[in-house]
FIMAR-490050 format. One record per residue (C-alpha): x, y, z; residue number from 0; residue in one letter. Coordinates in steps of 0.001 Angstrom, whole numbers, plus 500000, padded with zeros to 6 digits. Layout:
% FIMAR-490050
((X,Y,Z),NUM,'a')
...
% end
This chain:
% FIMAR-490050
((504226,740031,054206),0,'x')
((507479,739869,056126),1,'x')
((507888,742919,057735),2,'x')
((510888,744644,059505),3,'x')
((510510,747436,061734),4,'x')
((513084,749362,063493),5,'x')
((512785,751733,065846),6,'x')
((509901,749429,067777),7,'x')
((510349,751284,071222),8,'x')
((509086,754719,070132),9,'x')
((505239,755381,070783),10,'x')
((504535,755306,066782),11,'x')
((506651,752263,065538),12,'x')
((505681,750249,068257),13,'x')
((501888,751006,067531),14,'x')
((503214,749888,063707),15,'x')
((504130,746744,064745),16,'x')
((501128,745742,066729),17,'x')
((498564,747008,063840),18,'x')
((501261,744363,061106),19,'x')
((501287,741892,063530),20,'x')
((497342,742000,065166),21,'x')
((496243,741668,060580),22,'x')
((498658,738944,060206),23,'x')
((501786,740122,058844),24,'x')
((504757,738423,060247),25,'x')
((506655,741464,062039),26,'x')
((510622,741214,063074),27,'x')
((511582,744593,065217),28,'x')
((515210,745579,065685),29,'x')
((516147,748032,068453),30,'x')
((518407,748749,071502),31,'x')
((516067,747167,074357),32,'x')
((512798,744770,074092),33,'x')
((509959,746588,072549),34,'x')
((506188,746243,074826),35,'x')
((502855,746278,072765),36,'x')
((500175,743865,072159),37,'x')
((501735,740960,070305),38,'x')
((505182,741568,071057),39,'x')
((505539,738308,072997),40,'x')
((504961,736625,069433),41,'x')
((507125,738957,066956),42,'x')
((510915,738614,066923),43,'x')
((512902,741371,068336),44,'x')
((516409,742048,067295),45,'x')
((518384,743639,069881),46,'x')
((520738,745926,068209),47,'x')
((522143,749657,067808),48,'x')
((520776,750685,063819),49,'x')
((524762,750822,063501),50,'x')
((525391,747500,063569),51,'x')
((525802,746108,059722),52,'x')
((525363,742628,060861),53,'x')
((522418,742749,062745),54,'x')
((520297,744732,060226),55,'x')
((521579,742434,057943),56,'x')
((520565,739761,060215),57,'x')
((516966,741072,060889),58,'x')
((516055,741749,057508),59,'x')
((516761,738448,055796),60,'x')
((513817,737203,054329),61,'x')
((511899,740455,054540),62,'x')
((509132,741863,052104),63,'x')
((509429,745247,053401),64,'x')
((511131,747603,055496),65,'x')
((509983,750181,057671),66,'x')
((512600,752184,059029),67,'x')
((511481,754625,062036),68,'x')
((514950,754370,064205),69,'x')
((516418,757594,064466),70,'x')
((517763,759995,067139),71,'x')
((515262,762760,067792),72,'x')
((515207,765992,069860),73,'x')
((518227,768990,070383),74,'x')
((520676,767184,072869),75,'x')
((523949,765559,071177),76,'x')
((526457,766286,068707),77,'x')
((526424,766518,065000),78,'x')
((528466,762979,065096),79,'x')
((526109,761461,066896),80,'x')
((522920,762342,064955),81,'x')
((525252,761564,062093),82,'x')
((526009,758565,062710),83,'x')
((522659,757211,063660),84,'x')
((520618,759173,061354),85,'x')
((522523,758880,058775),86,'x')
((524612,756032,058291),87,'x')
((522287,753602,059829),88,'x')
((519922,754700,056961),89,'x')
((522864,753406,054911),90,'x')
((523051,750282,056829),91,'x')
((519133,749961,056430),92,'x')
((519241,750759,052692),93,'x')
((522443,748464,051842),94,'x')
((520700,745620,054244),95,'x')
((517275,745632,051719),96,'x')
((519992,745553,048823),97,'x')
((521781,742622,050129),98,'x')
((518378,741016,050812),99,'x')
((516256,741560,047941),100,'x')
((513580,743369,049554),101,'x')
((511144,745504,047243),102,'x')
((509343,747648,049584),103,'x')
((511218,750471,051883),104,'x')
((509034,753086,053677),105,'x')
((511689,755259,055487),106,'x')
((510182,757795,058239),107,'x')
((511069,761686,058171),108,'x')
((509650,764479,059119),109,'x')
((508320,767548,057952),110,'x')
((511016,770092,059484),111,'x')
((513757,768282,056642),112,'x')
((511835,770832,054286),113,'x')
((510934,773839,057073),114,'x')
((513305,776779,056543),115,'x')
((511934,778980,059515),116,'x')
((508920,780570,057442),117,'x')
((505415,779837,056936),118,'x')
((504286,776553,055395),119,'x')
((500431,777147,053602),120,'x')
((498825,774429,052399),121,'x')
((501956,773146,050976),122,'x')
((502761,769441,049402),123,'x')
((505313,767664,050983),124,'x')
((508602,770023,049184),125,'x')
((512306,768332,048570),126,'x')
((514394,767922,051648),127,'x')
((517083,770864,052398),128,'x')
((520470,770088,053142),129,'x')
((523189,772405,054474),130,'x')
((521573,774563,057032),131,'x')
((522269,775560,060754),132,'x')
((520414,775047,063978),133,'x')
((519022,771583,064085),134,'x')
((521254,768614,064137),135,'x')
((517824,766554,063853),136,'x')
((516222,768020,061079),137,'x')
((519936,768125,059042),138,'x')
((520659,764540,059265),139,'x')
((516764,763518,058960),140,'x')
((517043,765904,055389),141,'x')
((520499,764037,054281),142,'x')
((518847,760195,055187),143,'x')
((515837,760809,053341),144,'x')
((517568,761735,049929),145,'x')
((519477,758704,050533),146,'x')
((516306,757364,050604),147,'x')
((514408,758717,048079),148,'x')
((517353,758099,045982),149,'x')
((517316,754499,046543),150,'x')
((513951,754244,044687),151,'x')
((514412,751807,042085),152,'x')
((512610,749390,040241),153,'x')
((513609,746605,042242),154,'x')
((512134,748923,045239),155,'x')
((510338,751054,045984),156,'x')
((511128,753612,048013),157,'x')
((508462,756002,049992),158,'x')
((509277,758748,052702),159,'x')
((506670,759597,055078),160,'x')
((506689,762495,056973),161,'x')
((503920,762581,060174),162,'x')
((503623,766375,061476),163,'x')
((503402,766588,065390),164,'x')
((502421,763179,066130),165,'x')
((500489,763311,069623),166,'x')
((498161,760913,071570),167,'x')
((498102,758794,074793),168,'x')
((501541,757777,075880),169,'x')
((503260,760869,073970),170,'x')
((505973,762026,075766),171,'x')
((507249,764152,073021),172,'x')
((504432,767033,072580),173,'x')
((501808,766158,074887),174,'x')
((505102,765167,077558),175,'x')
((506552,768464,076985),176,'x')
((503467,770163,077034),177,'x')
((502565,769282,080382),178,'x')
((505226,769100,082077),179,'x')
((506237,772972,081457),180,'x')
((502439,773720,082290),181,'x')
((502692,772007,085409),182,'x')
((505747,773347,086277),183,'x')
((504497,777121,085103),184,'x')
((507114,777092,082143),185,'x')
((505048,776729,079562),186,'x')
((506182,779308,076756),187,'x')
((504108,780868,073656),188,'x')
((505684,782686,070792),189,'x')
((503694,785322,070511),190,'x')
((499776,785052,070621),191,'x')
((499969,781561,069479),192,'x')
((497932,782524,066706),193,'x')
((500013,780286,063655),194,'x')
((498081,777747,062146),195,'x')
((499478,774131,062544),196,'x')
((498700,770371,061578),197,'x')
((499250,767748,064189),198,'x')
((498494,764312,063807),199,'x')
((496896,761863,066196),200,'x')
((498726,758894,066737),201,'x')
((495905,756092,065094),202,'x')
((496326,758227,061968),203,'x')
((500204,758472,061673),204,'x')
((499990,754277,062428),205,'x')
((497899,754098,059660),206,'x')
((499593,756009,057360),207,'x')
((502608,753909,057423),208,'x')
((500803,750651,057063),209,'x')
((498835,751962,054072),210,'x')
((502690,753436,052870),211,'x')
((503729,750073,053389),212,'x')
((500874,748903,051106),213,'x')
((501488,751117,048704),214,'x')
((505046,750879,047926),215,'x')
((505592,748057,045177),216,'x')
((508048,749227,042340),217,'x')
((506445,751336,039464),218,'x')
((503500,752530,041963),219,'x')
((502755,756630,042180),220,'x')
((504195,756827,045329),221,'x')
((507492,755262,044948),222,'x')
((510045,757967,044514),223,'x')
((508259,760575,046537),224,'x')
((507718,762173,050285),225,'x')
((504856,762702,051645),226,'x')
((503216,764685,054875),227,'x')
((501128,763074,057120),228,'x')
((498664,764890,059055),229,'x')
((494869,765417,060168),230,'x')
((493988,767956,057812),231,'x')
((492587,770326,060453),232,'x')
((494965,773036,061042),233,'x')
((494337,774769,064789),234,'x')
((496611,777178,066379),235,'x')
((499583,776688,068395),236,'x')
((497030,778197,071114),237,'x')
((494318,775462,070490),238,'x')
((496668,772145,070348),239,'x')
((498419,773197,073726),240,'x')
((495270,774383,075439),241,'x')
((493470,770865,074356),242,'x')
((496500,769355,075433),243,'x')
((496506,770787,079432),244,'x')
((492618,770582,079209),245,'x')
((492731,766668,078604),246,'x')
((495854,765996,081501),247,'x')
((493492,768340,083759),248,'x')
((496422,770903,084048),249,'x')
((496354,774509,084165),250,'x')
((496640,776600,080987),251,'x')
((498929,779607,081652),252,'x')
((501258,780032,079221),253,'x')
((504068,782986,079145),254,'x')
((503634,784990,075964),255,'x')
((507323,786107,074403),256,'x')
((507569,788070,070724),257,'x')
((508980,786029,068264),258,'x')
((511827,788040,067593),259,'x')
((512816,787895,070968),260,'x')
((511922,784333,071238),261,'x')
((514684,783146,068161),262,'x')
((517277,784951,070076),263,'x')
((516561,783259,072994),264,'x')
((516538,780121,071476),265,'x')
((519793,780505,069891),266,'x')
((521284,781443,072612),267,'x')
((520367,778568,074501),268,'x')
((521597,776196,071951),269,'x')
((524904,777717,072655),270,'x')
((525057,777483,076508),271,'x')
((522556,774516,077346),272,'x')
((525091,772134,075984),273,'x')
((528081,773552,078214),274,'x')
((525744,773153,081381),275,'x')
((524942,769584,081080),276,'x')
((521798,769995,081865),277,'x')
((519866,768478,079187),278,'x')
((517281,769339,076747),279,'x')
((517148,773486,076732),280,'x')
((513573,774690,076815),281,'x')
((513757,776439,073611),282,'x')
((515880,776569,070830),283,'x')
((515548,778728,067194),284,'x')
((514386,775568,065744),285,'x')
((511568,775242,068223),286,'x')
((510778,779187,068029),287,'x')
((510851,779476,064242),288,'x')
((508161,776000,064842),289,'x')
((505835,777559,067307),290,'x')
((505736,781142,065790),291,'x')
((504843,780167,061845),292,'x')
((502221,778647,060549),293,'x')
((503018,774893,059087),294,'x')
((500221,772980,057682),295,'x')
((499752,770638,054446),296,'x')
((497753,769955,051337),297,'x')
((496454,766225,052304),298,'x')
((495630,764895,048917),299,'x')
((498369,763490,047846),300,'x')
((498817,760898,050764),301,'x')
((494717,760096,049863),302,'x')
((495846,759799,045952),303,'x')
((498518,757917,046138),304,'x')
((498606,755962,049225),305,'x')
((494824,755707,049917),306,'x')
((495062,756756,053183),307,'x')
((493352,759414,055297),308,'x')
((492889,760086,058656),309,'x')
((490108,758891,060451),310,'x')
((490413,760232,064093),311,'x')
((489520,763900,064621),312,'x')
((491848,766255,066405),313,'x')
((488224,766631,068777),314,'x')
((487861,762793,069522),315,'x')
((491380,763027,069823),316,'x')
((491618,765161,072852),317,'x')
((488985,763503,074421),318,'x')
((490712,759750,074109),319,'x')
((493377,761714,075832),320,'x')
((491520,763193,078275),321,'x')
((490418,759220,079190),322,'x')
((493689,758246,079295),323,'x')
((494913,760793,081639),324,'x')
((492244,760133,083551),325,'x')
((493860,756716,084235),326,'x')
((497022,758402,084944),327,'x')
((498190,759819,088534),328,'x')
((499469,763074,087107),329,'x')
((495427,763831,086814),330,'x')
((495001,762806,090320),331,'x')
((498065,764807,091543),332,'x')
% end
């Protein structure tokens, strides 16, 4: 297949591009700046904001399929600008595979487009939520993957994946975060760090999206729908961030605040970190309501209908991290 992937320079959609390219697919990327990974020397790169029309236009001629990762992630911006990248260059995406005849779209989301601040048990992957405060991210990311969803047809087919706390070697997301605010002694935990949560290790997520990719021809089971992408081992906050600062060699002290105390916090710093310039704040409500409820998924419907599960363990995953810290000068600091 001819396969177009945007959003090339993040940790995950780069990794998709090498796995397409490294079994023979021919892989375009379109981004802001060049894209490194194993192949990428070989595979066209389109140099372009996911605004511009004629540029997505441009990289997608000829394409099989579409895999659209290119958003703007984290807490720091305005509602325009998460808008307008989020959003309407999912529009420009969507109208590009309509203008080119492509049959296969496989648009990346996340799970918090369906999180509404309480516990998620063992849940399938429920509709996006539009229309609530507190997260200019998950908002937009809700609003682009109805247009998605939506766009399901039988000309194409359109699938939503949603990978839950992607983490791994070269993370600098979680596992960034993570240690920095350990090494720093800033490291926070709502309450005893006791909810339950999926994360997925980055080989798995990769995977997923190839075998989405796969999977998405019009009429299949999984065109239409969303689906969650995770290891299947829930652990608890606790566990993930103390595997985390074990791996990078770090110490694990974390400061323990209530919940309750911790959303107001949070909110409050959404309000004043912006007028301070001083970047991302180190907790917001979003992030609070995330770390203090438990949010983890019922994995069978990825295996059913996309064929996929994972096949690194959250155990082997820590320790390839642990190796690749150990390559790393922060472990030698």
């Amino acid at each position: 297949m001819k396969i177009l992937v945007t959003g090339a320079r993040s940790l995950l959609l780069g990794n998709v591009a090498r796995v397409l390219y490294e079994r023979g697919d021919e892989v375009v990327c379109l981004q802001r700046t060049k894209a490194e990974f194993v192949g990428s020397e070989d595979v066209q790169q389109v140099l372009a904001d996911i605004r511009d029309t004629d540029a997505i236009a441009h990289a997608s001629r000829g394409c099989d399929a579409v895999i659209h990762g290119a958003a703007k992630v984290g807490v720091v911006g305005t509602a325009p600008e998460f808008h307008e990248i989020n959003v309407d260059g999912t529009a420009n995406v969507l109208l590009a595979c309509q203008t080119n005849d492509v049959h296969r779209f496989v648009h990346v989301s996340t799970p918090s487009v369906a999180h509404a601040g309480t516990s998620i048990v063992g849940a399938v992957a429920e509709p996006a939520v539009v229309g609530r405060r507190g997260s200019f991210y998950a908002e937009t990311k809700a609003i682009a993957e109805q247009m998605a969803i939506a766009a399901n047809s039988s000309h194409m087919a359109a699938v939503a994946i949603r990978p839950h706390l992607v983490w791994g070697p070269g993370d600098e997301q979680l596992v960034g975060r993570i240690v920095e605010r350990a090494l720093k002694g800033r490291l926070v935990m709502v309450g005893q760090g006791n909810a339950l949560v999926d994360a997925t290790y980055i080989d798995n997520a990769v995977t997923a999206l190839v075998a989405a990719v796969d999977a998405a021809v019009p009429g299949a089971a999984c065109a239409g729908n969303a689906y969650v992408i995770a290891n299947g081992e829930p652990r608890t906050v606790r566990e993930l961030m103390q595997g985390i600062c074990i791996a990078a060699g770090v110490a694990f002290s974390p400061r323990h605040v209530p919940m309750s105390i911790a959303v107001k916090i949070g909110s409050a710093m959404e309000v004043v970190w912006p007028r301070l310039n001083m970047g991302e704040p180190p907790l917001t409500r979003f992030v609070a309501e995330q770390l203090g409820t438990a949010h983890w998924f019922d994995p069978r419907p990825a295996r059913n209908d996309l064929q996929w599960m994972p096949h690194v363990t959250m155990d082997d995953g820590f320790l390839h991290l642990q190796q690749w810290f150990s390559t790393q000068k922060i472990y030698n600091r």
